[in-house]
N, C-alpha and C positions, 0 to 999 in steps of 0.2 A: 504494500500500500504506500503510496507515495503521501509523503508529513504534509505538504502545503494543502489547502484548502481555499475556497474564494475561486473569485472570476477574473482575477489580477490578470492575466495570461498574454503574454507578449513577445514579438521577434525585437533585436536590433537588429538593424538593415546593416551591419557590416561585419567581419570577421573580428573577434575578440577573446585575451587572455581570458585563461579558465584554469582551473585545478581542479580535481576529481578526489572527491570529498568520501568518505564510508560515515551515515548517520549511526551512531550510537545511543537510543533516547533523542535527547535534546540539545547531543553534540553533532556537529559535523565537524571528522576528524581528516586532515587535510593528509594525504595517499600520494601525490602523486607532484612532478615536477611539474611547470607552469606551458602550457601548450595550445594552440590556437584554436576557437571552435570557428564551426561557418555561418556563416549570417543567417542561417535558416533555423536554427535554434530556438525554441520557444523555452520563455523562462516566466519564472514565477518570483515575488518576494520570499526569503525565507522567512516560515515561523515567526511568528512572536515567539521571544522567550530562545529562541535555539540561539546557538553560539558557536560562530568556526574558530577552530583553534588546528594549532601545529601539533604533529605526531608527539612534540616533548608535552604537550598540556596547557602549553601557552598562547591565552585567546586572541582572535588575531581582528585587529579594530578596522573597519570599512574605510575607506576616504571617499567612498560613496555610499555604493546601496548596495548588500549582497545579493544578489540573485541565484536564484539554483534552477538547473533544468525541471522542466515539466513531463517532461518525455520519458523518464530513467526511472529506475525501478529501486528501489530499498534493497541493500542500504548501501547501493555507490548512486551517488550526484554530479553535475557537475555545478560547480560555482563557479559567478563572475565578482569581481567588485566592480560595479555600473558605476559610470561616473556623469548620468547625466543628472537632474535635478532629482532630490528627493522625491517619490511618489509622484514621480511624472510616466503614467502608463502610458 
């Protein structure tokens, strides 16, 4: 079952860094090295309440808006940190 919930559901129209996330609960624990997705990507806000953090446990703060794939299945994700405006769908 995939965590997010709502009708948030959105592409960005260009290719963008991502890392591939394993959800733990209300961790999403960062797996993998930083690599490109394609524009066709449909993403979701993460969670209220969830939190990405690095393989050692240490939480890892947005300079935007985390986004996580809508398309992937529990418990690998992919996340973006979106840097366009807060809550701009």
């Amino acid at each position: 079952m995939h965590p997010a919930k709502g009708n948030h559901i959105f592409t960005i129209d260009s290719p963008y860094a991502a890392v591939r996330v394993i959800r733990e609960g209300d961790c999403l624990t960062v797996d993998s090295s930083v690599f490109i997705v394609k524009a066709d990507n449909v993403y979701t806000p993460i969670p209220t309440g969830f939190k990405v953090q690095a393989a050692s446990g240490e939480e890892i703060q947005p300079s935007g808006q985390f986004l996580m794939s809508a398309e992937t299945l529990d418990p690998y994700h992919i996340v973006i940190d979106w840097n366009g405006r807060k809550g701009e769908f």
